[in-house]
PDB file of N, CA, C and O in Angstrom:
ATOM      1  N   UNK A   1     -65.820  86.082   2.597  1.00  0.00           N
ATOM      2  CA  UNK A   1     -65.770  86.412   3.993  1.00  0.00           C
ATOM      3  C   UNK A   1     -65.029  85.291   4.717  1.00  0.00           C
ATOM      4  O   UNK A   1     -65.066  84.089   4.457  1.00  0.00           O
ATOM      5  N   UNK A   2     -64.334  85.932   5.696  1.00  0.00           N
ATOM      6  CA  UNK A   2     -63.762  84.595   6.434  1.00  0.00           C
ATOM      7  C   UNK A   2     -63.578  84.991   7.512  1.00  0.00           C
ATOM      8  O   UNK A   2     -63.392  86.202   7.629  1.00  0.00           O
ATOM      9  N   UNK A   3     -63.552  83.968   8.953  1.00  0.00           N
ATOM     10  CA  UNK A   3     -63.377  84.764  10.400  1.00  0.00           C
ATOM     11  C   UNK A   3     -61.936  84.543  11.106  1.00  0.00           C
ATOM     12  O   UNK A   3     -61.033  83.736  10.887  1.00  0.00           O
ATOM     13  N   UNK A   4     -62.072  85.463  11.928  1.00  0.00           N
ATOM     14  CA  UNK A   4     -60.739  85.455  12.545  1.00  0.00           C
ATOM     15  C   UNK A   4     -60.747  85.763  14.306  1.00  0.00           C
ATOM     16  O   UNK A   4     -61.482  86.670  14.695  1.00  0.00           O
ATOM     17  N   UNK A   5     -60.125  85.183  15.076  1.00  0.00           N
ATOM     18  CA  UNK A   5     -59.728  85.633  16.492  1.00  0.00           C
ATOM     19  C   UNK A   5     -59.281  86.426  16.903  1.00  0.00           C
ATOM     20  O   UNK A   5     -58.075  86.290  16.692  1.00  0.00           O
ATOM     21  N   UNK A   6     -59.524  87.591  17.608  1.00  0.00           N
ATOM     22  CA  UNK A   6     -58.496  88.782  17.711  1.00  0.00           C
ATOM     23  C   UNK A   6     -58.239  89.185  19.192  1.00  0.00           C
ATOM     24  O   UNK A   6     -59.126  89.104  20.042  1.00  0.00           O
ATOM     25  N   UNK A   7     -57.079  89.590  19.435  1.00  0.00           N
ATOM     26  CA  UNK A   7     -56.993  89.908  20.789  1.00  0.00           C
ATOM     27  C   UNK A   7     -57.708  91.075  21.487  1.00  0.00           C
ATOM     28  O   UNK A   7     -57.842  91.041  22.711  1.00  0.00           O
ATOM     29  N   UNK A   8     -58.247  92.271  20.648  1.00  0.00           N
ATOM     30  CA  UNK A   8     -58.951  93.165  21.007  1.00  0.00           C
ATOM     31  C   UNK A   8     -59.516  93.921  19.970  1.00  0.00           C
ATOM     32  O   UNK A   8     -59.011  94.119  18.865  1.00  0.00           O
ATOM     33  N   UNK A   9     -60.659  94.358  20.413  1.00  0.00           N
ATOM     34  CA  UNK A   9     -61.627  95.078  19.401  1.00  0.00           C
ATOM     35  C   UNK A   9     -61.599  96.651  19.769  1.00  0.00           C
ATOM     36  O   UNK A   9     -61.736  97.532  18.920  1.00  0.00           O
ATOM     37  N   UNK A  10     -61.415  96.874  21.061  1.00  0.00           N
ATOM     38  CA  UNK A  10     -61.511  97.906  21.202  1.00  0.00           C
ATOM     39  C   UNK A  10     -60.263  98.760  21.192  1.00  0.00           C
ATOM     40  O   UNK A  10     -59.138  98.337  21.461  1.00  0.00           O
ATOM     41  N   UNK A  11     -60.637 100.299  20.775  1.00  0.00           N
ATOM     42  CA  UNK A  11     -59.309 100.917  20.150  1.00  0.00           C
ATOM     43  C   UNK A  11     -59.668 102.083  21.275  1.00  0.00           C
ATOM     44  O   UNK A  11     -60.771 102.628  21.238  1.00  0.00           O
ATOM     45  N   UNK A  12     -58.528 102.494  22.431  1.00  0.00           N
ATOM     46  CA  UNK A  12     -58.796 103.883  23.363  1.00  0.00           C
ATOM     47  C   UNK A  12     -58.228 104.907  22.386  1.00  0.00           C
ATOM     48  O   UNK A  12     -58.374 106.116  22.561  1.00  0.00           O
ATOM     49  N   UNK A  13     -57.753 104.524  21.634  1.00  0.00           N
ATOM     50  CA  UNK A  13     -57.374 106.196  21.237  1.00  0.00           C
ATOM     51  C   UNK A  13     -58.458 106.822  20.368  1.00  0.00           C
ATOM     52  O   UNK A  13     -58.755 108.016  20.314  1.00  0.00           O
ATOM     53  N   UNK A  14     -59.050 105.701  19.629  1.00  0.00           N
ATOM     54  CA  UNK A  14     -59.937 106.269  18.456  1.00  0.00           C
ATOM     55  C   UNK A  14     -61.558 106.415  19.588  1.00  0.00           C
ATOM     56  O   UNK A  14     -62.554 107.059  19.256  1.00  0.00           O
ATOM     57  N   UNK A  15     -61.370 105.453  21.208  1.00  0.00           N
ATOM     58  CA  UNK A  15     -62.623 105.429  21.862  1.00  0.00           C
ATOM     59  C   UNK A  15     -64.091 104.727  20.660  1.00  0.00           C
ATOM     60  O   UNK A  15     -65.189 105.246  20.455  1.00  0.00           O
ATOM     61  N   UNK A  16     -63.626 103.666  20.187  1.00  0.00           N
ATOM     62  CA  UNK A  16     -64.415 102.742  18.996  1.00  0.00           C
ATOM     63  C   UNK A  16     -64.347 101.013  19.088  1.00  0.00           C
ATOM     64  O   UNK A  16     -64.077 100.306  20.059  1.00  0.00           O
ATOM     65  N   UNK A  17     -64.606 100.739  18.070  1.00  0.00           N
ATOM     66  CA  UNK A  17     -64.446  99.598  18.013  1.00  0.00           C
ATOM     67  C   UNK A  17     -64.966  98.891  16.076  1.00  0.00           C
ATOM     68  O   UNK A  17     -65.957  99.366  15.520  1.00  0.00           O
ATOM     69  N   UNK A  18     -64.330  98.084  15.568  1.00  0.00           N
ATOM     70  CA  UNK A  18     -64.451  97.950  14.386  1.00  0.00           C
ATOM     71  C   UNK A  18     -64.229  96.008  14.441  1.00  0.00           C
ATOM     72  O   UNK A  18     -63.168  95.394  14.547  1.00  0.00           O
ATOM     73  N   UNK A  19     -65.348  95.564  14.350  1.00  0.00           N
ATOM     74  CA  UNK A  19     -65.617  94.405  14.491  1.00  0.00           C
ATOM     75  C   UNK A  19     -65.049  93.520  12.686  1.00  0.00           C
ATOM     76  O   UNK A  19     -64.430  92.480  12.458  1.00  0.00           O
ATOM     77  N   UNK A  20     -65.516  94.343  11.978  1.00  0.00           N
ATOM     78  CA  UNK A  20     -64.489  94.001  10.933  1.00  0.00           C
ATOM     79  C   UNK A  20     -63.956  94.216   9.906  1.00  0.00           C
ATOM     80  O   UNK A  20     -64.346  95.319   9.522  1.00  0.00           O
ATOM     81  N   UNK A  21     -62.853  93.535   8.799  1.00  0.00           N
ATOM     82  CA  UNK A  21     -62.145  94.307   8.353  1.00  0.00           C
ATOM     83  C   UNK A  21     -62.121  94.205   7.185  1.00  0.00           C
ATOM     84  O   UNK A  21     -62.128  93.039   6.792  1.00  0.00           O
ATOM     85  N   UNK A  22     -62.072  95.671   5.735  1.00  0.00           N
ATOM     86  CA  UNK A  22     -62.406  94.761   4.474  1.00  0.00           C
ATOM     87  C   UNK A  22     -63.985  95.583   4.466  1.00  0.00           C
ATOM     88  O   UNK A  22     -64.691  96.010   5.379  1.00  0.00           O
ATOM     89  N   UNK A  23     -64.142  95.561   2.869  1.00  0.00           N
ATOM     90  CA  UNK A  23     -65.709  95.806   2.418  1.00  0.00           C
ATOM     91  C   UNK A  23     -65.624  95.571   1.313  1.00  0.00           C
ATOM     92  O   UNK A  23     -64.609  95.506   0.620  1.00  0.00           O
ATOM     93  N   UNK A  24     -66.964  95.383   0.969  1.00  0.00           N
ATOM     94  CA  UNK A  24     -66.932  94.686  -0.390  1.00  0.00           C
ATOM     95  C   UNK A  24     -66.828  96.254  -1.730  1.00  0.00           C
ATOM     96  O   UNK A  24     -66.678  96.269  -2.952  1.00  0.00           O
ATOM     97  N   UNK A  25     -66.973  97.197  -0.845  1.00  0.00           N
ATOM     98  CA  UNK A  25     -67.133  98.515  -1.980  1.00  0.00           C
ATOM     99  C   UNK A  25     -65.097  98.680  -2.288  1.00  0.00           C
ATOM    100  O   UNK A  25     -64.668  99.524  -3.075  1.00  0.00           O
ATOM    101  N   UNK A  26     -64.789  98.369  -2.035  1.00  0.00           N
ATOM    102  CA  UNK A  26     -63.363  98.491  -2.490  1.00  0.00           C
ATOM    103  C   UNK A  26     -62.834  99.854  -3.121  1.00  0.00           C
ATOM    104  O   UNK A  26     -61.984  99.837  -4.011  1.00  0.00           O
ATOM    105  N   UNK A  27     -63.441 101.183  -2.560  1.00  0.00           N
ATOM    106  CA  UNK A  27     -63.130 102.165  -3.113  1.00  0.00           C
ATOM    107  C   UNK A  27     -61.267 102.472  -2.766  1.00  0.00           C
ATOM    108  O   UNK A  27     -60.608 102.363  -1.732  1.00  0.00           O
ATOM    109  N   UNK A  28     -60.869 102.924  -4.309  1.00  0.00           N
ATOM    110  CA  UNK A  28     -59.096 103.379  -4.317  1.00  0.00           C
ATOM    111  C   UNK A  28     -58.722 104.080  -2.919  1.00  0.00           C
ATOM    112  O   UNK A  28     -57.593 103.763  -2.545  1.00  0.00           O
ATOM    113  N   UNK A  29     -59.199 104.696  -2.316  1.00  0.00           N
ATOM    114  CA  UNK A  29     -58.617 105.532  -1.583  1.00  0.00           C
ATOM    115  C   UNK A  29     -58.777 105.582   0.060  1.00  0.00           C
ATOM    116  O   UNK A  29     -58.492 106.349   0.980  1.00  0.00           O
ATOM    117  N   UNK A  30     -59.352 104.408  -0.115  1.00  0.00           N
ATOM    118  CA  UNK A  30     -59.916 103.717   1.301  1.00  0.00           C
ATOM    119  C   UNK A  30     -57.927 103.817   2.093  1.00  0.00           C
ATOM    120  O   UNK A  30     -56.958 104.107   1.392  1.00  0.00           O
ATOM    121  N   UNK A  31     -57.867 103.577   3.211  1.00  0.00           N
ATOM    122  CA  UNK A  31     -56.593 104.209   4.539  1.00  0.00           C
ATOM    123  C   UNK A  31     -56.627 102.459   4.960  1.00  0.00           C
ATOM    124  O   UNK A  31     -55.746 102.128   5.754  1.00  0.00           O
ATOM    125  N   UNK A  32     -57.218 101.765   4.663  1.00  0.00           N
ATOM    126  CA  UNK A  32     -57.142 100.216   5.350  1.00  0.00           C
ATOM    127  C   UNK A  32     -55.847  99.592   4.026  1.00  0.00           C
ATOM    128  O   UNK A  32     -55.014  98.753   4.370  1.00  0.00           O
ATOM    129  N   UNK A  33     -55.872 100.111   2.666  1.00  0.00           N
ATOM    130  CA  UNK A  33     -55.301  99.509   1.973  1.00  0.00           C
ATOM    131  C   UNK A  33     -53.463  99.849   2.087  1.00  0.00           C
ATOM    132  O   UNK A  33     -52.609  99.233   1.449  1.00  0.00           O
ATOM    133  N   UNK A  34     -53.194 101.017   3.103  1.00  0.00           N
ATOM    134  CA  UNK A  34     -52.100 100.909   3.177  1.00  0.00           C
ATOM    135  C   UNK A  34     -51.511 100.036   3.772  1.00  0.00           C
ATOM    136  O   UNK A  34     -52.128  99.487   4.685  1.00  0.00           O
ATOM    137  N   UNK A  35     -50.102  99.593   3.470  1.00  0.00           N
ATOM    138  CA  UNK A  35     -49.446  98.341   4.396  1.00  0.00           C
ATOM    139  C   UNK A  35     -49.420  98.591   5.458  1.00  0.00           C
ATOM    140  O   UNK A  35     -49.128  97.594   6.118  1.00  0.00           O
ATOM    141  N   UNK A  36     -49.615  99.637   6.169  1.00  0.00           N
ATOM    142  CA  UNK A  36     -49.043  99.825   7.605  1.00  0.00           C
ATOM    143  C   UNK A  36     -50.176  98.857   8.392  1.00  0.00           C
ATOM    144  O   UNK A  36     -49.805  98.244   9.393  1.00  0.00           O
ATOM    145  N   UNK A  37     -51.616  98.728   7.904  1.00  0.00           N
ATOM    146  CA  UNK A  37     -52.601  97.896   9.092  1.00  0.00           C
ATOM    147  C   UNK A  37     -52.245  96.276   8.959  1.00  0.00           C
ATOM    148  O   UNK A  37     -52.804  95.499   9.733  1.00  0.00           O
ATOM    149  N   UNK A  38     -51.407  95.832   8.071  1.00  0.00           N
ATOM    150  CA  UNK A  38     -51.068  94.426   7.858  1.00  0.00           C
ATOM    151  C   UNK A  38     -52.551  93.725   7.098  1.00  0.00           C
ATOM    152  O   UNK A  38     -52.913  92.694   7.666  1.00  0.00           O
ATOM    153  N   UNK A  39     -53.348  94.118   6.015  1.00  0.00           N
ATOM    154  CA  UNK A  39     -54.821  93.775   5.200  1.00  0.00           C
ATOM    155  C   UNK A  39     -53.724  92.855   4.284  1.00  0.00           C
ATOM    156  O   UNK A  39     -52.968  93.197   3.375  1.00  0.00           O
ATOM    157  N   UNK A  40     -53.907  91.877   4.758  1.00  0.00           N
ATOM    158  CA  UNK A  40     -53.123  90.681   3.507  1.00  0.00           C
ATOM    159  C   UNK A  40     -53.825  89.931   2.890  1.00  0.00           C
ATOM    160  O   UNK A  40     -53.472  88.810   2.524  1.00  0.00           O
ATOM    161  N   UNK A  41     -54.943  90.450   2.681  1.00  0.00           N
ATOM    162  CA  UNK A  41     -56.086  89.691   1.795  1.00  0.00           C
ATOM    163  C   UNK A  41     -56.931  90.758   0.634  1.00  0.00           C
ATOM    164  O   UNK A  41     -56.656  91.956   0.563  1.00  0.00           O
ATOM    165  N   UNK A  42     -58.063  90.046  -0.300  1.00  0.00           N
ATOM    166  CA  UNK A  42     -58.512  91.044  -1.517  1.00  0.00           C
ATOM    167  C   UNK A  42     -59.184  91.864  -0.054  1.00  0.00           C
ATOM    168  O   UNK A  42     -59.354  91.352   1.052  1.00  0.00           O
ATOM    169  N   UNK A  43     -59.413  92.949  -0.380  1.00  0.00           N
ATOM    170  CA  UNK A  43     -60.477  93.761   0.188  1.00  0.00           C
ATOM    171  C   UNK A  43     -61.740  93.927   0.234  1.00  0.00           C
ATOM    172  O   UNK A  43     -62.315  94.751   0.946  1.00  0.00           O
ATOM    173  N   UNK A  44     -62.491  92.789  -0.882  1.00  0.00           N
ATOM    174  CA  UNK A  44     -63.569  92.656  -0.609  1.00  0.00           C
ATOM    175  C   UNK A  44     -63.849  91.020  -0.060  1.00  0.00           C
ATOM    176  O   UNK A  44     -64.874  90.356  -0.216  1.00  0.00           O
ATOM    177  N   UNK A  45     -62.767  90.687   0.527  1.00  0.00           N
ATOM    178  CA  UNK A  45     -62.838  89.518   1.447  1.00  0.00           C
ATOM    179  C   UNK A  45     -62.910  89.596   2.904  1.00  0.00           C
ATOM    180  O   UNK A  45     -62.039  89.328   3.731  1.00  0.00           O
ATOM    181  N   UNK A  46     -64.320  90.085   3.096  1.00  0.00           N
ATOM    182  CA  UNK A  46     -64.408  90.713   4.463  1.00  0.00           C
ATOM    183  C   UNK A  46     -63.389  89.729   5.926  1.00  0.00           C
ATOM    184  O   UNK A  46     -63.205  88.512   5.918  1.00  0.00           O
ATOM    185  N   UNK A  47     -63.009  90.470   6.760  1.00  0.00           N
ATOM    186  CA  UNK A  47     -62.488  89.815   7.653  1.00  0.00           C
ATOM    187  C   UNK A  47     -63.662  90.063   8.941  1.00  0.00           C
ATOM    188  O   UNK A  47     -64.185  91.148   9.195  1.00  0.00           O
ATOM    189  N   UNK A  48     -63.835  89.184   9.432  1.00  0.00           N
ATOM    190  CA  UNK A  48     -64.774  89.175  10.478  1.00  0.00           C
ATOM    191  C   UNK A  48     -64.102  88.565  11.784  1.00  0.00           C
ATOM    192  O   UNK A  48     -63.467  87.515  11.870  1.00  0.00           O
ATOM    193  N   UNK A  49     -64.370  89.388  12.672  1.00  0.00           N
ATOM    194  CA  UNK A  49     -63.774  89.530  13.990  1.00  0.00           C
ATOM    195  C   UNK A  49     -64.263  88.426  15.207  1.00  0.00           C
ATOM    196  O   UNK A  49     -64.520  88.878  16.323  1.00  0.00           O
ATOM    197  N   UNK A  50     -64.381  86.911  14.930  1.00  0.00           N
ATOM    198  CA  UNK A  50     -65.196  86.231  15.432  1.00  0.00           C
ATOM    199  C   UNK A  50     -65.536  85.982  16.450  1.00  0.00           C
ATOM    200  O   UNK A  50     -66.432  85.150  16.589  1.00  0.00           O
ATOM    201  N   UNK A  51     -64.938  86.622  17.574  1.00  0.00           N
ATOM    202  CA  UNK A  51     -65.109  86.668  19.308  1.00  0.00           C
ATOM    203  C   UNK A  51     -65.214  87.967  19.667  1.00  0.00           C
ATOM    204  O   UNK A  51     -64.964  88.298  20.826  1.00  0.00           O
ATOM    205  N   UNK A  52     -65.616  88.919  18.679  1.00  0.00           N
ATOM    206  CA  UNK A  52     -65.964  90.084  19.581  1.00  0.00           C
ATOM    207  C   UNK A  52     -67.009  90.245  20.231  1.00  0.00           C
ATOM    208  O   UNK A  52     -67.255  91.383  20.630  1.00  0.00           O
ATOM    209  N   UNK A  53     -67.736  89.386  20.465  1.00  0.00           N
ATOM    210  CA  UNK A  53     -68.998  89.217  21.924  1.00  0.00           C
ATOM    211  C   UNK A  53     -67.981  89.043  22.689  1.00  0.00           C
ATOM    212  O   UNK A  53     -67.715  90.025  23.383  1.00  0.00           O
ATOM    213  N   UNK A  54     -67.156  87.929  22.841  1.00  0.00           N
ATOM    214  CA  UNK A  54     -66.705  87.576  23.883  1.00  0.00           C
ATOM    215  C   UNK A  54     -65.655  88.237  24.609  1.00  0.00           C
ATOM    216  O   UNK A  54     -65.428  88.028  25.800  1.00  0.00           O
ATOM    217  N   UNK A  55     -65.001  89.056  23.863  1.00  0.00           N
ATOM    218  CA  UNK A  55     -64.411  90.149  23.870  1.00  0.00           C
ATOM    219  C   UNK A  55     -64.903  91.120  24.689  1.00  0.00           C
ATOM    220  O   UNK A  55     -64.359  91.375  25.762  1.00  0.00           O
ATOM    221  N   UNK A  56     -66.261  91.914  24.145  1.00  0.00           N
ATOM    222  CA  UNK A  56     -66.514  92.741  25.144  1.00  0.00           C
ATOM    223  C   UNK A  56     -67.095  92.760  25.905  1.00  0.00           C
ATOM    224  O   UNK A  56     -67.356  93.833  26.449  1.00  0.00           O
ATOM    225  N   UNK A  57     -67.678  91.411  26.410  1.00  0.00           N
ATOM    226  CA  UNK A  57     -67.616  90.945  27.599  1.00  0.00           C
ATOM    227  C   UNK A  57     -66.991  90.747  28.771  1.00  0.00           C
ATOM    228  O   UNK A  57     -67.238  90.918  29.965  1.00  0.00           O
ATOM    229  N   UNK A  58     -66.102  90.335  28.095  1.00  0.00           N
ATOM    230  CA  UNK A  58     -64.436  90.689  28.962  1.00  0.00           C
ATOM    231  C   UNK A  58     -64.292  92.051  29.596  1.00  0.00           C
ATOM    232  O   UNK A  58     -64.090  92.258  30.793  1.00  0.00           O
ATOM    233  N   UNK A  59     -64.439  93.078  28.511  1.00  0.00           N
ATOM    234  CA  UNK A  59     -64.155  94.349  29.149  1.00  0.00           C
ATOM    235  C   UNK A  59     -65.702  94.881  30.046  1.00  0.00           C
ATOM    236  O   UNK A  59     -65.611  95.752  30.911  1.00  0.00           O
ATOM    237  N   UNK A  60     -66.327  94.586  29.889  1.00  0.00           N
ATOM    238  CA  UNK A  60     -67.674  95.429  30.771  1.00  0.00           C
ATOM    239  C   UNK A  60     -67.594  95.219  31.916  1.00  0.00           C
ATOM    240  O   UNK A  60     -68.418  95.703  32.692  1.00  0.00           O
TER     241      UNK A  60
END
């Protein structure tokens, strides 16, 4: 696991939010493993979103 800063958590189109990125179940067919989301790490090296308190704080 390792953390990271992000400019936003929240997504309007999907109306969500995904605090972080990566699981340790690493199933083949998982949609995160395509290149298009930029996942440049193993996939079961969770990425953790480390200011998303502060984040949606911001937005409330």
């Amino acid at each position: 696991m390792h953390f990271v800063n992000v400019k936003n958590i929240l997504t309007a189109a999907y109306n969500g939010m995904n605090i972080y990125r990566g699981c340790t179940h690493g199933c083949v067919y998982c949609d995160t493993r395509s290149a298009c989301y930029g996942f440049n790490h193993a996939m079961k090296d969770v990425e953790v979103k480390q200011n998303a308190a502060e984040l949606l704080d911001k937005n409330s």
